[in-house]
One Martini backbone bead per residue (centre of mass of N, CA, C, O) as a GRO file, in nm:
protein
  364
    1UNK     BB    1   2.530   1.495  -1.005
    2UNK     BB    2   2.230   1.496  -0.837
    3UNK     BB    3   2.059   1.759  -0.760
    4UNK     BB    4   1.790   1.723  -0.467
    5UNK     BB    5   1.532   1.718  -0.266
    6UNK     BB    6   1.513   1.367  -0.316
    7UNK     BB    7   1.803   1.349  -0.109
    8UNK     BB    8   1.666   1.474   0.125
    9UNK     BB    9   1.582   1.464   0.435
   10UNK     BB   10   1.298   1.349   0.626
   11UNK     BB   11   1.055   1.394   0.816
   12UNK     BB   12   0.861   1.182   1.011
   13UNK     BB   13   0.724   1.224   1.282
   14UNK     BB   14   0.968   1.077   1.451
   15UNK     BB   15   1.146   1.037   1.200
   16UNK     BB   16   1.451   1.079   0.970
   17UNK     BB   17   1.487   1.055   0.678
   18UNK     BB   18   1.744   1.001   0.400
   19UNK     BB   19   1.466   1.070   0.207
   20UNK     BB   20   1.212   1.121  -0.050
   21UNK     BB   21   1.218   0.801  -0.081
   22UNK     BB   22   0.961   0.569  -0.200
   23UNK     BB   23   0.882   0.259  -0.151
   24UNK     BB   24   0.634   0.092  -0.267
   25UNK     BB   25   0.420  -0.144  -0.286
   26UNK     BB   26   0.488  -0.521  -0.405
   27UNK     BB   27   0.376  -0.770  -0.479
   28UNK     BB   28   0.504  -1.094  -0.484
   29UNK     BB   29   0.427  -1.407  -0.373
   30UNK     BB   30   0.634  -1.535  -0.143
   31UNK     BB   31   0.502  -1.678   0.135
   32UNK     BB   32   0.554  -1.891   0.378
   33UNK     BB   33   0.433  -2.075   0.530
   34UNK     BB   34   0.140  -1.888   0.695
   35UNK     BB   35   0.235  -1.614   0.578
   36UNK     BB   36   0.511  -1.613   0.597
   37UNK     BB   37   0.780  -1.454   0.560
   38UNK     BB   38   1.099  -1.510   0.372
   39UNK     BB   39   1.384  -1.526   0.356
   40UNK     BB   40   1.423  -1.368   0.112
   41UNK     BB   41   1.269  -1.093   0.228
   42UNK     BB   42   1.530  -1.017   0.400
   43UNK     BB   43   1.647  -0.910   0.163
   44UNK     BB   44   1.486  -0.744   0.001
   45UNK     BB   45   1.465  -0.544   0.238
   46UNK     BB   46   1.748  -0.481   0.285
   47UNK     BB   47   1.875  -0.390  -0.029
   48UNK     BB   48   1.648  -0.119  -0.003
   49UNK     BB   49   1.751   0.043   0.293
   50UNK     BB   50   1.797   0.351   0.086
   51UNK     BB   51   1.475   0.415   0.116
   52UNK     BB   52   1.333   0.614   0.316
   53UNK     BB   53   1.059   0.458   0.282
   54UNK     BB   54   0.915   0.182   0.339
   55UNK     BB   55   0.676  -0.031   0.177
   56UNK     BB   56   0.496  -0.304   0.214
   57UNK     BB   57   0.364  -0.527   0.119
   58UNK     BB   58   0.073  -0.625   0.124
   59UNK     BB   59  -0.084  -0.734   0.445
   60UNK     BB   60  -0.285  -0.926   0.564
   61UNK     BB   61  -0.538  -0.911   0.883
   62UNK     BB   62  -0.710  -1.211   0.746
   63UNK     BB   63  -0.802  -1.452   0.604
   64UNK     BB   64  -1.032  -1.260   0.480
   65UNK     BB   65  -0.827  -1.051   0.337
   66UNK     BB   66  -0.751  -1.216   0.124
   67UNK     BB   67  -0.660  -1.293  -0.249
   68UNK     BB   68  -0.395  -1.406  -0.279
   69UNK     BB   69  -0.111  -1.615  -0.325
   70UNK     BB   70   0.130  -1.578  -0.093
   71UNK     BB   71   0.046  -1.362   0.105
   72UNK     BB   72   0.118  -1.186   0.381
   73UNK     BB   73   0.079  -1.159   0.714
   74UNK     BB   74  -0.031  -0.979   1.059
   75UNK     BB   75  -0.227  -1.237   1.229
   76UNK     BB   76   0.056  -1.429   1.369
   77UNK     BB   77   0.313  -1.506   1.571
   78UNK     BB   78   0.451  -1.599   1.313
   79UNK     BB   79   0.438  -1.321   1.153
   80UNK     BB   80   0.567  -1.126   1.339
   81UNK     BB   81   0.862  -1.283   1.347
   82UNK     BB   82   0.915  -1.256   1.037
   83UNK     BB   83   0.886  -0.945   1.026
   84UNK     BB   84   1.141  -0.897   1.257
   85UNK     BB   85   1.352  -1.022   1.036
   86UNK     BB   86   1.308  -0.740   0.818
   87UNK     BB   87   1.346  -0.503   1.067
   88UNK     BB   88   1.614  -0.556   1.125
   89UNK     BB   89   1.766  -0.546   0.863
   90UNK     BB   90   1.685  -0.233   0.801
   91UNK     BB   91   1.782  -0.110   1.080
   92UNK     BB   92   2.075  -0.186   1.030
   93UNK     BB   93   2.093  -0.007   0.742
   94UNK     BB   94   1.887   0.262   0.792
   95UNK     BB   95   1.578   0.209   0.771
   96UNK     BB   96   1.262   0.237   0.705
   97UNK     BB   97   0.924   0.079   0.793
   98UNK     BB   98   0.592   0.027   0.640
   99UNK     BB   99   0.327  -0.153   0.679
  100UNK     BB  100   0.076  -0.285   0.466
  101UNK     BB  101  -0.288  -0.294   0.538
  102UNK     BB  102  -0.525  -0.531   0.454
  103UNK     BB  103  -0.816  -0.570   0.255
  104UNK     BB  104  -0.976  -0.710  -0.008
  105UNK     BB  105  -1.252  -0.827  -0.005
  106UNK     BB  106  -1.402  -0.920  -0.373
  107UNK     BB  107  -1.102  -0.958  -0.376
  108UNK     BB  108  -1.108  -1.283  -0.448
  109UNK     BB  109  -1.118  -1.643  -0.333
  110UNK     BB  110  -1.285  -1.904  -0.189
  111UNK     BB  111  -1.029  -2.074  -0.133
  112UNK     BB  112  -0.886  -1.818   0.077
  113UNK     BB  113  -1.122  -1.872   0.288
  114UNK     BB  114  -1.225  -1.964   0.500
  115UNK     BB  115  -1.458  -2.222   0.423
  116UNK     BB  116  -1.509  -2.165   0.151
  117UNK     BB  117  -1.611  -1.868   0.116
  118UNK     BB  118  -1.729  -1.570   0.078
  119UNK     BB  119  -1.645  -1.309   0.037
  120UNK     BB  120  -1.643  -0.982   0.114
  121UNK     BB  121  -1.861  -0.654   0.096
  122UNK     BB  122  -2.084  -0.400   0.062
  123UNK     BB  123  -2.198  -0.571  -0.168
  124UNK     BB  124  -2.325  -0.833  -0.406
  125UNK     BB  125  -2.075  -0.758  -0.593
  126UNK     BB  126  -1.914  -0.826  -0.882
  127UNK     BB  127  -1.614  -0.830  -0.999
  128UNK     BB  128  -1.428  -0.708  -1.279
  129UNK     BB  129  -1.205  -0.940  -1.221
  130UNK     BB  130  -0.863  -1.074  -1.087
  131UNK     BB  131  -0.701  -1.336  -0.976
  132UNK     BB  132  -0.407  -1.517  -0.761
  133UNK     BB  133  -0.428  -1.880  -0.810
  134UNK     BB  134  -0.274  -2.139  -0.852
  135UNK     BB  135  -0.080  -1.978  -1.073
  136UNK     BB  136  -0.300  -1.795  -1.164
  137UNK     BB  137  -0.554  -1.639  -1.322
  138UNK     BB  138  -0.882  -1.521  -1.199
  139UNK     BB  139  -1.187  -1.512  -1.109
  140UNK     BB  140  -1.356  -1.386  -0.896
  141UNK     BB  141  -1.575  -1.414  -0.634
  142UNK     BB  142  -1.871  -1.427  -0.532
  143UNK     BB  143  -2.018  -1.174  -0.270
  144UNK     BB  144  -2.089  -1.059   0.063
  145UNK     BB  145  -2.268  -0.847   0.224
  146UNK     BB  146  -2.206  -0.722   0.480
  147UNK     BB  147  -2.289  -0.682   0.820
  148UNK     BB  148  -2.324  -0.437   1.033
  149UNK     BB  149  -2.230  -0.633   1.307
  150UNK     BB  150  -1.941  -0.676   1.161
  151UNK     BB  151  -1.767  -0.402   1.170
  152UNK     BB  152  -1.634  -0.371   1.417
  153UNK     BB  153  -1.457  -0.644   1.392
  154UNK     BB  154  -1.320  -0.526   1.162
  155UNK     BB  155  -1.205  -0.307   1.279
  156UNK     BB  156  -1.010  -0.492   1.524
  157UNK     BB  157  -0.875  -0.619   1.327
  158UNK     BB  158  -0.684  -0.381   1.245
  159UNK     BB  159  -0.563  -0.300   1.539
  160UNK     BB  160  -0.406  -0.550   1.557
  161UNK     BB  161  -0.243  -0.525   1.333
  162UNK     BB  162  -0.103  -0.286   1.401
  163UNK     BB  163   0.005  -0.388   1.706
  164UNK     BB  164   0.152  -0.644   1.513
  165UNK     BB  165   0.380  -0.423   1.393
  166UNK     BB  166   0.476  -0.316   1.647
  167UNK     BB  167   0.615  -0.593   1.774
  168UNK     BB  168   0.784  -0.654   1.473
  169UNK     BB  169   0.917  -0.294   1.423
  170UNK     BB  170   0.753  -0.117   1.299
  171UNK     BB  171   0.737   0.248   1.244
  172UNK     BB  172   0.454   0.186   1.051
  173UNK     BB  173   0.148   0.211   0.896
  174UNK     BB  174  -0.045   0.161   0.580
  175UNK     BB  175  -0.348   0.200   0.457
  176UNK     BB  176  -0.571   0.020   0.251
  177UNK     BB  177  -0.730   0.271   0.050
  178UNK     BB  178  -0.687   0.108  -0.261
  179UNK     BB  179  -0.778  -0.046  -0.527
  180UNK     BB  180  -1.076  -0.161  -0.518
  181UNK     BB  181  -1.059  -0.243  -0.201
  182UNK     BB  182  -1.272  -0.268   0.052
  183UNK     BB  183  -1.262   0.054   0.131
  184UNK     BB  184  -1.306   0.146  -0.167
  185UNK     BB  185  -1.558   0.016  -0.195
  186UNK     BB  186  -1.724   0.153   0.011
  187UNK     BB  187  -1.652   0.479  -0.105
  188UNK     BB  188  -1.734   0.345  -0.393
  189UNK     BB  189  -2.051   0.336  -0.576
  190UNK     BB  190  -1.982   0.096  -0.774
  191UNK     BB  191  -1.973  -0.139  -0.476
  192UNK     BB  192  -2.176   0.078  -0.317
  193UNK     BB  193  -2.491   0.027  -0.226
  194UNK     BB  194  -2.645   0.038   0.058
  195UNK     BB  195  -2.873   0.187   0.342
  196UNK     BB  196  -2.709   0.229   0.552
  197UNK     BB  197  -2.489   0.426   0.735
  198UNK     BB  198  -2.240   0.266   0.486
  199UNK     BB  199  -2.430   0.427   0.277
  200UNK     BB  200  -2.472   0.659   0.003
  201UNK     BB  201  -2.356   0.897   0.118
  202UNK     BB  202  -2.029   1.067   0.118
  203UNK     BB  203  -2.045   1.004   0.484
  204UNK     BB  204  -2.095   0.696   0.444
  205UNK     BB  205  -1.851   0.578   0.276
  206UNK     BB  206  -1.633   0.709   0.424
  207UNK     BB  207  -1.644   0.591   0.703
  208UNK     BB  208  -1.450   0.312   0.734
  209UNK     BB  209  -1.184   0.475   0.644
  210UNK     BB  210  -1.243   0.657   0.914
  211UNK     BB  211  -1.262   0.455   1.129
  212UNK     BB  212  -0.990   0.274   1.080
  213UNK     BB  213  -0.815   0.524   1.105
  214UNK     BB  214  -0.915   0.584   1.424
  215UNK     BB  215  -0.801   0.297   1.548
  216UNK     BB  216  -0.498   0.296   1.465
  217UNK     BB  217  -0.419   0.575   1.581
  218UNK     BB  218  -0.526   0.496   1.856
  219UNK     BB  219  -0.319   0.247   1.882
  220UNK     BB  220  -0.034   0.394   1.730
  221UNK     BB  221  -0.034   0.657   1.637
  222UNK     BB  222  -0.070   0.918   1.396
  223UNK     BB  223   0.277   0.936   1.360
  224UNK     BB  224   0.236   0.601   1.262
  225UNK     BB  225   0.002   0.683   1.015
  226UNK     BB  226  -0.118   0.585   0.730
  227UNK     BB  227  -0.264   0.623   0.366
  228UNK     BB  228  -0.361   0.533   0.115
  229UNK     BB  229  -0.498   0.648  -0.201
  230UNK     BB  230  -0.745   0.619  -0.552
  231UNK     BB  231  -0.954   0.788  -0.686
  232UNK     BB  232  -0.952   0.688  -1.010
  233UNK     BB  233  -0.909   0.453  -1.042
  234UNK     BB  234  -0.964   0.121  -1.241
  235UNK     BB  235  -0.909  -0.066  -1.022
  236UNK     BB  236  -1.087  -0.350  -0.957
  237UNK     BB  237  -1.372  -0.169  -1.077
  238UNK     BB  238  -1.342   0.096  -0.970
  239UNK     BB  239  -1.581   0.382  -0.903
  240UNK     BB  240  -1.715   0.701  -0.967
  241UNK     BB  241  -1.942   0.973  -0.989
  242UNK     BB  242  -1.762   1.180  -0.732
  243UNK     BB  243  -1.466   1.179  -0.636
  244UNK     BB  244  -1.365   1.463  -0.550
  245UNK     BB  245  -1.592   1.487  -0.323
  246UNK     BB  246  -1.508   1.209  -0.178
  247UNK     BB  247  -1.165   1.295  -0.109
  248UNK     BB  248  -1.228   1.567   0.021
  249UNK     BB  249  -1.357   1.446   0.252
  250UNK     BB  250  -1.162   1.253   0.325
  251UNK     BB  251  -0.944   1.414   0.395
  252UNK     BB  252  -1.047   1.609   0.594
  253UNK     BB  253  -1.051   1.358   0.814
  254UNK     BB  254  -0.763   1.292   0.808
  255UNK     BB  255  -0.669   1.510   0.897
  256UNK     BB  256  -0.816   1.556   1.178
  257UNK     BB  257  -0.653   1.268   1.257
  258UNK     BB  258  -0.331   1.340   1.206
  259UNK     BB  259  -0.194   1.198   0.988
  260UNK     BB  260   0.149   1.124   0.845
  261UNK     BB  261  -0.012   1.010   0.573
  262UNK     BB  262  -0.064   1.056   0.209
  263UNK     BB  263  -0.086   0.788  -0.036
  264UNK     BB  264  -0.091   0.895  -0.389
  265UNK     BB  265  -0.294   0.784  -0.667
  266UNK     BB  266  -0.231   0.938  -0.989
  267UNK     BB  267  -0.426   0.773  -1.149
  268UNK     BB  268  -0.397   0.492  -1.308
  269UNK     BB  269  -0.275   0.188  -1.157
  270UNK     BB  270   0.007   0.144  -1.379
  271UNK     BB  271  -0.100   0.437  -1.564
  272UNK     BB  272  -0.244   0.680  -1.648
  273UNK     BB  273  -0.230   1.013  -1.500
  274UNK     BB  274  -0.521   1.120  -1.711
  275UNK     BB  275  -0.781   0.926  -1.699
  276UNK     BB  276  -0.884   1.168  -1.509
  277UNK     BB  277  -1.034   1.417  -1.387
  278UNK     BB  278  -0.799   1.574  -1.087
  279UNK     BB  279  -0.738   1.778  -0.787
  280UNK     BB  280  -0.453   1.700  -0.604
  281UNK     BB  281  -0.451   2.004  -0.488
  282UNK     BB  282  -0.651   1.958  -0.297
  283UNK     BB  283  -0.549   1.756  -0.110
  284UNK     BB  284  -0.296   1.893  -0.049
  285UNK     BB  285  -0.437   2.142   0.100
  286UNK     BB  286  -0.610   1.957   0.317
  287UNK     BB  287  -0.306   1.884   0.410
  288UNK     BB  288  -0.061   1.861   0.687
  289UNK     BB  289   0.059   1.663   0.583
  290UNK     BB  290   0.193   1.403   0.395
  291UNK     BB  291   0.288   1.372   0.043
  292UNK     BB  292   0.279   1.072  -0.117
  293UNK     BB  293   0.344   1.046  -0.462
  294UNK     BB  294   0.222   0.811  -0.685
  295UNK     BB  295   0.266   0.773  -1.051
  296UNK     BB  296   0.509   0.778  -1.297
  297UNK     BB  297   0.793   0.797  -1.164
  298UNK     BB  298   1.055   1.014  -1.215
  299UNK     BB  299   1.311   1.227  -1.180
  300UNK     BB  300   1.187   1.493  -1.315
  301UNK     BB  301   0.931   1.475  -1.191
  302UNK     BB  302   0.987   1.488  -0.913
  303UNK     BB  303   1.138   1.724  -0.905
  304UNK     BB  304   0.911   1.907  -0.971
  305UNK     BB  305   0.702   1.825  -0.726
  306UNK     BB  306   0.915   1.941  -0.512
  307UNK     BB  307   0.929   2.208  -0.627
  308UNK     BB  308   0.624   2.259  -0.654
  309UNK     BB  309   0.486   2.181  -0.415
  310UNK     BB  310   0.298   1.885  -0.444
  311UNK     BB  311   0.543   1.714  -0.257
  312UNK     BB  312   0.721   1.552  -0.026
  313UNK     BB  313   0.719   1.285  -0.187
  314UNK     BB  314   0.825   0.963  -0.345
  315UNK     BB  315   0.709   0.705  -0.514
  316UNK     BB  316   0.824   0.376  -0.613
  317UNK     BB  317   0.830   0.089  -0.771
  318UNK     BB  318   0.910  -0.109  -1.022
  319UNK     BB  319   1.217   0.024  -0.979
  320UNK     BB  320   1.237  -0.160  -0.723
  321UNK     BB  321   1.240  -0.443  -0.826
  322UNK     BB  322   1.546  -0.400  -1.005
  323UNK     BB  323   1.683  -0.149  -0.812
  324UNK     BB  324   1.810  -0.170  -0.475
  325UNK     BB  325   1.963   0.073  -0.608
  326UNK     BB  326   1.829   0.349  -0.665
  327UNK     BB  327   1.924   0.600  -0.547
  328UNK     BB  328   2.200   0.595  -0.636
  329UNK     BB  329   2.087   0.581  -0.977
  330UNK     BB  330   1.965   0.859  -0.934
  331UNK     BB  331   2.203   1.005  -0.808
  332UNK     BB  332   2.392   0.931  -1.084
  333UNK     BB  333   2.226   0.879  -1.360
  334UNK     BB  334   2.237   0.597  -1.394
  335UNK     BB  335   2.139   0.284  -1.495
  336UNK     BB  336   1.904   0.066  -1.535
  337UNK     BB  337   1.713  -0.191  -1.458
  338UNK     BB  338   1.550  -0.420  -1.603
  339UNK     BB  339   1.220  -0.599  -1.581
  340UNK     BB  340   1.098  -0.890  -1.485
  341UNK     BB  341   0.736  -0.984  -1.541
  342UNK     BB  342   0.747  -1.306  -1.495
  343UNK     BB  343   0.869  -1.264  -1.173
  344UNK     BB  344   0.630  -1.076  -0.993
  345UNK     BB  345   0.474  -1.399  -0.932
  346UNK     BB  346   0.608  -1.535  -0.793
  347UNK     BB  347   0.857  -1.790  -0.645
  348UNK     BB  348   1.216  -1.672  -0.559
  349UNK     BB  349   1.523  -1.551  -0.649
  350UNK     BB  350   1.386  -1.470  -0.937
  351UNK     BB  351   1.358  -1.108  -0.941
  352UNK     BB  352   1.427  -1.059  -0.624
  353UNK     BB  353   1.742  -1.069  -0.527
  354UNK     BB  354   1.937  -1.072  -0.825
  355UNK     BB  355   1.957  -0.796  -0.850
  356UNK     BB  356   2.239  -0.572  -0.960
  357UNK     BB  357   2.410  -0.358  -0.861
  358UNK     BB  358   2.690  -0.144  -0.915
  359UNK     BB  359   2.867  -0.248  -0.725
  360UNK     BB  360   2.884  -0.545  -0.893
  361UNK     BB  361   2.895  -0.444  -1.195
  362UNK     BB  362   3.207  -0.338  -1.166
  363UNK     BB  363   3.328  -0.635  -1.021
  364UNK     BB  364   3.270  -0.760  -1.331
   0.00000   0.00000   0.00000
């Protein structure tokens, strides 16, 4: 058995986790009509109940925040209810769990819109770049961009989303500012050409994603509020002329805000960790709260970055998607199951709750 860091309790805010292991959030496209979550939802995240700290696939605050098909809202009191039946099961097996809060911004397309409108963007730049709709991947649609007017109220519209996390029992929310979406968008310049105050300098391209961060943390507490961020990733598009000094910006305002965790993609989104200059190690030295790493970690790498203080926590994605009991398997030294990645978008129980654990396997 393996001794590690990554097994041990871990205080986060005001509560306790059993271990230093978060599943990322992990888009899976199955929610059940109006964008409520799916009885199927609550097996799959009660399966994985064993992860210190789940992070629900990312669940847009609003209609106009939507990109993907069939992925979960968390802004009708429908989505509450679904989302009700979720936490209840993680927490009845002992797990914490906070969902992660959604807008997509430019990635997008015209049919999950209002009104069949225009994505929302901070400049009127098509991303080179596909979501996936009507059971394909497509090209997004050309956005809009966002009027300054505009902005409060998606600034509010976070704050409800938040409220109604909490309403439906999550632990705390993690703010999607990362992989070329909305926020990400806003602060780097490769999509934000702007010239009001939420554009140019990145003290302007920054304002959203710490405004967001400010609002919901005033909304229910910074001990229970985290956010994403993904410097130098080129998913969906993203781009940035200076990532460290725009990074190193945005961290310092989010330690001020006393946020409860930066949960940080190392390099390409589910790519490789090296693929642009960055020195991760400020962002640590930045921040007093939790620093969650995630990207292409398995045991090893995990446990070196814990044991040279590099991060508090580690995230696994796509191992967990395979593996509901990933933490006895990795605590055991045991082997994986592979993934089919033919069943990650969209579907039923095939490829999403039906892997089977150590103990299923033993039984057989």
């Amino acid at each position: 058995m393996s001794a590690s860091k990554l097994f041990e309790p871990y205080t986060l805010g005001a509560v306790t986790l059993k271990n230093r292991i978060a599943m990322a959030p992990l888009t899976r496209n199955r929610a059940a009509a109006g964008f409520v979550p799916s009885p199927l939802a609550v097996d799959y995240y009660g399966q994985r109940a064993s992860a210190g700290l789940i992070i629900t696939e990312a669940s847009q605050i609003s209609q106009q925040g939507q990109g993907y098909q069939d992925t979960p809202g968390i802004y009708t009191k429908e989505q509450v209810a679904g989302w009700r039946k979720v936490t209840d099961r993680v927490h009845a097996r002992g797990g914490h769990i906070y969902i992660q809060l959604w807008h997509v911004g430019r990635i997008s397309h015209a049919s999950l819109q209002p009104n069949n409108g225009a994505p929302v963007a901070p400049s009127a730049i098509r991303a080179n770049t596909k979501t996936f709709v009507n059971g394909a991947f497509t090209d997004v649609s050309e956005p809009r961009a966002l009027d300054l007017g505009e902005i409060p109220g998606l600034i509010d519209t976070y704050k409800r989303a938040a409220a109604n996390a909490v309403e439906a029992g999550f632990d705390g929310v993690e703010i999607h500012g990362a992989n070329g979406y909305l926020l990400d968008q806003f602060a780097k310049d490769g999509a934000n050409k702007r010239t009001d105050a939420y554009g140019g300098a990145i003290e302007n391209r920054a304002r959203l994603m710490l405004d967001v961060s400010k609002a919901v943390s005033d909304e229910i507490g910074a001990a229970r509020t985290g956010i994403r961020i993904s410097p130098v990733t080129p998913a969906n598009d993203a781009s940035d002329s200076n990532p460290q000094a725009l990074f190193d910006y945005i961290v310092d305002g989010l330690n001020a805000l006393k946020l409860v965790y930066i949960h940080v993609i190392e390099g390409a989104t589910g790519g490789p960790r090296d693929n642009a200059p960055f020195d991760y190690g400020s962002l640590r030295k930045r921040f007093s709260g939790t620093y969650i790493a995630n990207n292409g970690y398995d045991l090893k790498l995990a446990n070196e970055a814990l044991g040279q203080n590099k991060a508090d926590m580690i995230a696994f994605g796509k191992l967990f998607i395979s593996n509901p009991d990933l933490v006895e398997r990795l605590k055991l030294g045991a082997p994986l199951n592979d993934f089919d990645k033919t069943t990650f978008y969209g579907g039923g129980a095939k490829g999403y709750t039906d892997y089977p654990t150590l103990e299923q396997v033993a039984a057989n």
